[in-house]
Every structure is written in structure tokens, then in C-alpha cells.
C-alpha positions as CSV (number, residue, x, y, z in Angstrom):
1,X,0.0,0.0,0.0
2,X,0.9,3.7,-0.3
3,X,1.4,5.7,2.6
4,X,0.3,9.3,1.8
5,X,3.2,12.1,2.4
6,X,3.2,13.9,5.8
7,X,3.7,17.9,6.5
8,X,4.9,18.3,10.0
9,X,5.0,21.7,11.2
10,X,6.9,21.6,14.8
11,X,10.7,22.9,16.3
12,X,13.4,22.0,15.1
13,X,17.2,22.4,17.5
14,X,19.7,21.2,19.5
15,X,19.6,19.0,22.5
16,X,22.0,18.8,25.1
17,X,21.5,15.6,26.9
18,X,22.3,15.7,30.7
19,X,22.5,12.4,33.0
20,X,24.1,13.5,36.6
21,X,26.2,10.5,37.6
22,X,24.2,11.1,40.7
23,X,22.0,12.9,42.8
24,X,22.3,17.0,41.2
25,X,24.4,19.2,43.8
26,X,22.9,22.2,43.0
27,X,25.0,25.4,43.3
28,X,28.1,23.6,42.8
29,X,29.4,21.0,40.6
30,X,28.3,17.3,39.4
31,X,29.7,15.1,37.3
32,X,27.2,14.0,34.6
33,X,27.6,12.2,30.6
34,X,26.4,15.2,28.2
35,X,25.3,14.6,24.4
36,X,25.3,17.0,22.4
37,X,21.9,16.0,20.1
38,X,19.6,17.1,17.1
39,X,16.2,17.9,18.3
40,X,13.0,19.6,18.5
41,X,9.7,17.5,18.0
42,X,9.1,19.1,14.5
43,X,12.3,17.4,13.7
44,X,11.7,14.2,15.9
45,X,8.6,13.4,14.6
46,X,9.8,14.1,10.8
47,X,13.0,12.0,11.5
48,X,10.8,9.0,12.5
49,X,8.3,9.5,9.5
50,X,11.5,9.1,7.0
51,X,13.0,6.5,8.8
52,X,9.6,4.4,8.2
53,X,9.9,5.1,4.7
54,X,7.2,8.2,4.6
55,X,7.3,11.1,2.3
56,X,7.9,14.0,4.5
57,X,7.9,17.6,4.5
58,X,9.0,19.7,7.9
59,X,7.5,23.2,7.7
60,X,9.9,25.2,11.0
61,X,11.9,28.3,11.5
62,X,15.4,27.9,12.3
63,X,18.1,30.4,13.0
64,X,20.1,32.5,10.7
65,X,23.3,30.4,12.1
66,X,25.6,27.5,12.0
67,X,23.2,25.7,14.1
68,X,20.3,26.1,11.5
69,X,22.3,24.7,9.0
70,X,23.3,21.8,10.5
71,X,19.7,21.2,11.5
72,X,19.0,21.3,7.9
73,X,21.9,19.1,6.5
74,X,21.4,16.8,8.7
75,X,18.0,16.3,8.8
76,X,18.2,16.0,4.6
77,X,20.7,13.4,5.2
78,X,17.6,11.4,6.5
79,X,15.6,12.3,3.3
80,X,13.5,14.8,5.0
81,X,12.1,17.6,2.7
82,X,13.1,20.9,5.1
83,X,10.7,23.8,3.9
84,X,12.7,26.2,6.6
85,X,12.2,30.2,7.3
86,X,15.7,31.4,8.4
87,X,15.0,33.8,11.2
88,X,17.2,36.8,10.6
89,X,17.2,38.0,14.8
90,X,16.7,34.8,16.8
91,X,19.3,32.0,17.3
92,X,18.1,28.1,16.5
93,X,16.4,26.2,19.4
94,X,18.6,25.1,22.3
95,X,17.0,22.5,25.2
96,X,18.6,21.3,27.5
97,X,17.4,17.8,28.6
98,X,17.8,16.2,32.5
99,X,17.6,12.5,32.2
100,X,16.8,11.0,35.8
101,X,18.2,7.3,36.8
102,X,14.9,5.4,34.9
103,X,15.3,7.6,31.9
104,X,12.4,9.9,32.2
105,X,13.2,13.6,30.7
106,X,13.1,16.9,32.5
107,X,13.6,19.4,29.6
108,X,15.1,23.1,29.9
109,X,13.8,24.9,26.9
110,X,15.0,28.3,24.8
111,X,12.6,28.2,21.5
112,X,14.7,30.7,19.4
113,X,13.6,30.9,16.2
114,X,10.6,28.9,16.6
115,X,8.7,31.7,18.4
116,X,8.4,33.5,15.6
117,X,6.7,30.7,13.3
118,X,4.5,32.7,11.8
119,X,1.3,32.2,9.1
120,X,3.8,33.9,6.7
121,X,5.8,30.7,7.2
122,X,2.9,28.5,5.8
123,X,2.0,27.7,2.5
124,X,0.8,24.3,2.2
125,X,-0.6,24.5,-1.7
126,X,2.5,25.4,-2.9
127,X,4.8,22.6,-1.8
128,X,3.7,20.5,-4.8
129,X,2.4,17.7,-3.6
130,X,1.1,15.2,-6.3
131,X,-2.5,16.5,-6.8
132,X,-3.6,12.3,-6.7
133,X,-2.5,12.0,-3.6
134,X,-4.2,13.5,-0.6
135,X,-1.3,14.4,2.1
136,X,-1.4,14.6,6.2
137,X,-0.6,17.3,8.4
138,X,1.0,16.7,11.6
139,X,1.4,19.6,14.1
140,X,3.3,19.7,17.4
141,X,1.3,21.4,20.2
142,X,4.6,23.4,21.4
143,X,4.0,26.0,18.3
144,X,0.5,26.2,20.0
145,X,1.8,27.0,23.5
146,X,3.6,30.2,22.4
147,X,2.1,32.9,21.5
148,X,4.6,34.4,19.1
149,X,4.3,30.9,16.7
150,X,0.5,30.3,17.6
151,X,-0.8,32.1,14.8
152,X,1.5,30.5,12.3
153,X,0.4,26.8,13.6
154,X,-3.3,27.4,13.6
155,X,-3.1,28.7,9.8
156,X,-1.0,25.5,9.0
157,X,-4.2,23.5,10.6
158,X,-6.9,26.1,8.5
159,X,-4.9,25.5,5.2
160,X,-5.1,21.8,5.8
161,X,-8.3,21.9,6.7
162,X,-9.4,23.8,3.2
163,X,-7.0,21.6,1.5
164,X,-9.3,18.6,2.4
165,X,-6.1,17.1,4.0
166,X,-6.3,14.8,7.5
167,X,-4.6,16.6,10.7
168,X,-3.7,15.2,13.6
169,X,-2.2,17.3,16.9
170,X,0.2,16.4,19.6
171,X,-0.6,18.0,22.8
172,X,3.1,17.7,23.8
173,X,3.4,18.8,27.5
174,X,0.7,18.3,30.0
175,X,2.4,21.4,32.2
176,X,1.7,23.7,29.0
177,X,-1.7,22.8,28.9
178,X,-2.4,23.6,32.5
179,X,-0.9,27.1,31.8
180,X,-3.2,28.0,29.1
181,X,-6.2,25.7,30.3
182,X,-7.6,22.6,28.7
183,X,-10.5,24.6,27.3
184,X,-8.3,26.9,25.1
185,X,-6.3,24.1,24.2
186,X,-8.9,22.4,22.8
187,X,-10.7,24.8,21.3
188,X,-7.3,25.5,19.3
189,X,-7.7,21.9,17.5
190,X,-11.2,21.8,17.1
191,X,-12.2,19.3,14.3
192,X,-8.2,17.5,14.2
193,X,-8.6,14.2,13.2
194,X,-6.2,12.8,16.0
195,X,-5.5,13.6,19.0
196,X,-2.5,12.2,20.3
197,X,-1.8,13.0,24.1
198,X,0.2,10.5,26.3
199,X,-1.2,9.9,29.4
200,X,-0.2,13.2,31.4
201,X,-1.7,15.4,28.9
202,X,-5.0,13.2,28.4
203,X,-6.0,13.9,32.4
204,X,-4.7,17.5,32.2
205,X,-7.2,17.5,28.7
206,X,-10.0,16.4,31.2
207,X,-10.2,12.7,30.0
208,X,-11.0,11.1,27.1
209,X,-14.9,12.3,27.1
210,X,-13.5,15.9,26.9
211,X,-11.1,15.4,24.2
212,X,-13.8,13.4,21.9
213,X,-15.6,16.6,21.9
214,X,-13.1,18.6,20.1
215,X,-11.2,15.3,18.3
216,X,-13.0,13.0,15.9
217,X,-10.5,10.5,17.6
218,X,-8.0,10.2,20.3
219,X,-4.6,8.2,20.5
220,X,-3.7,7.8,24.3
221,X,-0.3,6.9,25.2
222,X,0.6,4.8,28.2
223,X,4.2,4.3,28.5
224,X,4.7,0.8,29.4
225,X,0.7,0.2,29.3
226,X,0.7,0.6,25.8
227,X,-1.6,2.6,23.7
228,X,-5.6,2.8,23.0
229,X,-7.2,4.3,20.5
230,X,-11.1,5.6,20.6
231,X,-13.3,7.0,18.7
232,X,-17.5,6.6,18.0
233,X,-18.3,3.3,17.8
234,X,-14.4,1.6,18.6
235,X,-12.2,1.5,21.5
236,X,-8.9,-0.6,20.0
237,X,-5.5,-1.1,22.5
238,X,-2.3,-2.8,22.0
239,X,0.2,-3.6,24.9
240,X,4.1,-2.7,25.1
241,X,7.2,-4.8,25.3
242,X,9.5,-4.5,28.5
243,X,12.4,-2.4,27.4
244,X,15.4,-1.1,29.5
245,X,14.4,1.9,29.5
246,X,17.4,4.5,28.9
247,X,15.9,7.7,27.7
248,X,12.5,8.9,26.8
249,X,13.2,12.1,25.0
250,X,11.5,11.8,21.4
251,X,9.4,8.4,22.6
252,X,6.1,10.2,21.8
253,X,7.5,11.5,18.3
254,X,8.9,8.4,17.0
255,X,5.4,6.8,18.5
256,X,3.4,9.5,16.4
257,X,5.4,8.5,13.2
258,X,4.5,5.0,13.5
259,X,1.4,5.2,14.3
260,X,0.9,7.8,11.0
261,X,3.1,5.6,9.0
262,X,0.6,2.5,9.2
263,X,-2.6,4.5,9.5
264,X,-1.8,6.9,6.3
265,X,-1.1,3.5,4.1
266,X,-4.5,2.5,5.1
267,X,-4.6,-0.5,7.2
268,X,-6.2,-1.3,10.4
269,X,-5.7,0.9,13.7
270,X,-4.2,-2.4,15.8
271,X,-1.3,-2.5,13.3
272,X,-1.1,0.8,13.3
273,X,-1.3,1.0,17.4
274,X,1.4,-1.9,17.2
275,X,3.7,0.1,14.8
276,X,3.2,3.0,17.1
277,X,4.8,1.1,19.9
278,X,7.1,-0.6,18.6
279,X,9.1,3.0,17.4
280,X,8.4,4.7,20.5
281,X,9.9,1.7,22.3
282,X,13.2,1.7,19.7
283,X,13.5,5.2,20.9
284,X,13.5,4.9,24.7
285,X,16.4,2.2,24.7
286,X,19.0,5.1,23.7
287,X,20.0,8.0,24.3
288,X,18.8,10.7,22.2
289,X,15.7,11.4,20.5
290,X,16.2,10.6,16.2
291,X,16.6,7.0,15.0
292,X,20.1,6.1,13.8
């Protein structure tokens, strides 16, 4: 089957990857492993869709710098299609990224260049897709949060929308959403096809009732629960595999693009559920948040 292309419109920077070899002594020094990283969801989730054979475009604005141009070389070493505004003020995105002793992720972030996404940034007709082929759009809820890229992320979900494409959303950070409230959140992706919290951001979202009435469907996310999918009339769910779990940064991305990957070819929600998993689970057993 063919898988339709993807548009993902989401950051795009640098992570520096912290693991304390201990406990953090704050004010002073601790000795730590630090990896220098490419990053951003934008360029996560775009990273994963090429490396399971999708055609991808990433719609982001970079800096004007040596660190914008490595995003971009780098990312089209992957065979990833970088439609990229070069911000002529603002640096590229830095985040700097905690890792605790089970791998979960505490992440630091300066958005840069992404702030200043703008609708000026989007122009979805005119990246020639094939006019046979009906495409996807994939937004990352951080361009949401901020309200110096919000504009340009809720004109890449209307031109979709007139486009007759599907959208889906990822909410992203469940501590965002309780800063602007689950009400505006939702209200931003009124009508996306899917909805895809994890579990933190489906209860700060108000459950699964609240999200079906902005969402024609939701994909929850349940770390090593697995996933479930609902919608009218089907509630589908598919377990996880026990991992060593190393670092979760990117998990939800590379889940999103396999998930999308199966689903856009056309076959059934459990395989795509499964697929789903199975990269978000090849991305938590190393360190770093692209596939190699």
C-alpha cells in the first residue's frame, strides 16, 4: 500500500542531553555524561516518519546560524524535505534535557527561532504535492503554546483543513496545557482528526470524554501500558514490550510516526497501534531522541 506524504509543522534544535552521575548538587558541581543532540519535535517526529519510509515535508523556522544549517543538512541526510524560514534575529532552538536514573526527561527549553513561526511561514498548496494523492498534516502542540508561533500553527491546521487534507495534533506537555487551560487548548484543534496525548496530557485534557468533543478521535499513550485508540463506535488497544528503559526524550514523536506511518497506508488501527509502539519503544532504549 501507499502511505500518503506527511507535513509536520513543529521545532526544530539542539539538545543537550544531561545524565548526573548522581543525585544533582545544585550550586556547585556534578559530574554528569552530556550529548550533544539534534532535536525539537518538528524534527523528531519528521526524522521518525522518514525513517519508516514516509514522504515528509518539515514546515519550522530555524536560525540564521551554524546551528540552523546543521539542523537542515542533517535532517536531509535522513531524506526529510526541510521547507525552513531562516530567522534573521533569533538563534536556533537550544533544550537542554535532564535524564533522571529510569530515563524519564526533564527538559530546559529556549525556543529561538521557533517563536516566531509565523502564518507567513505557511503555505501548504505550494509545496507540490502530487494532486492524486491527498497528504497529512502533523502539528506539534509546542508551536501552539507560544504565542509568538501560535498564529502560524493554527493557519497551518486552517490550510489543511481547506485543503481537504487529515490533521492530527500532539498536545506535547501536559504542564503547558495547565498554563493555558484545557479549554483553550482544545478549542485551538477543534475538528483534528487525532488527537494524540500520552497519558499526562489526556488527564490535564480532562479525559478522554473531553477530548472526543473537540477530536474526531483520540490516541492515548501509556508508556509501558501501551496505547488505545477511541473513537464513535471503537475502542482498540495494544500492549508494550518490557524495554530497558534508557531515555525517553523523542518516545512520543517516534510513536506519532509510526502510528501515522501504518494508518496513512490504510490498514487497520491495531497495526497501526502496534507500529506505534514498537518506534516509540526503539527510541527509549538510547539515548537521544532521532533513529540512527
Amino acid at each position: 500500500m501507499t502511505t500518503r506524504p506527511v507535513v509536520v509543522v513543529g521545532d526544530v534544535g539542539l539538545d543537550v542531553i544531561t545524565r548526573p552521575h548522581g543525585p544533582i548538587s545544585w550550586a556547585s558541581d556534578t559530574p554528569s555524561a552530556v550529548t550533544m543532540a539534534s532535536g525539537g519535535a518538528g524534527g523528531n517526529s519528521a526524522s521518525w516518519l522518514a525513517w519508516a519510509s514516509v514522504p515528509v515535508t518539515l514546515l519550522a523556522r530555524v536560525g540564521d546560524d551554524a546551528a540552523g544549517q546543521a539542523a537542515r543538512a542533517e535532517l536531509e541526510s535522513k531524506r526529510v524535505r526541510c521547507a525552513f524560514a531562516a530567522d534573521p534575529h533569533l538563534p536556533t532552538c537550544v533544550v537542554v534535557v535532564l535524564l533522571d536514573e529510569h530515563g524519564e526527561r526533564t527538559m530546559l527549553a529556549d525556543r529561538g527561532a521557533n517563536k516566531a513561526f509565523c502564518p507567513e511561514d505557511v503555505d501548504l498548496a505550494g509545496l507540490g504535492h502530487d494532486p492524486d494523492i491527498t497528504p497529512h498534516l502533523h502539528l506539534s502542540g509546542y508551536v501552539l503554546y507560544d504565542e509568538g508561533s501560535r498564529a502560524g500553527g493554527l493557519e497551518a491546521l486552517r490550510q489543511a483543513r481547506e485543503l481537504g487534507w487529515s490533521t492530527s495534533v500532539d498536545p506535547q506537555a501536559a504542564a503547558l496545557i495547565a498554563r493555558e487551560g484545557a479549554d483553550r487548548f482544545l478549542e485551538w484543534i477543534a475538528g483534528v482528526d487525532l488527537l494524540l496525548p500520552n497519558e499526562r496530557e489526556a488527564e490535564a485534557l480532562g479525559g478522554l470524554a473531553a477530548m472526543l468533543d473537540s477530536a474526531h478521535e483520540v490516541v492515548a499513550t501509556y508508556g509501558a501500558n501501551g496505547a488505545r485508540w477511541v473513537g464513535r463506535g471503537f475502542d482498540e488497544s495494544a500492549g508494550a514490550p518490557v524495554i530497558e528503559h534508557v531515555d525517553s526524550t523523542g518516545a512520543g514523536d517516534a510513536f506519532n510516526a509510526g502510528l501515522l506511518s501504518v494508518w496513512l497506508s490504510g490498514r487497520s488501527r491495531i497495526a497501526a497501534l502496534r507500529a506505534g509502539i514498537e518506534a516509540g519503544s526503539t527510541a527509549c532504549v538510547r539515548v537521544g531522541a532521532r533513529p540512527r
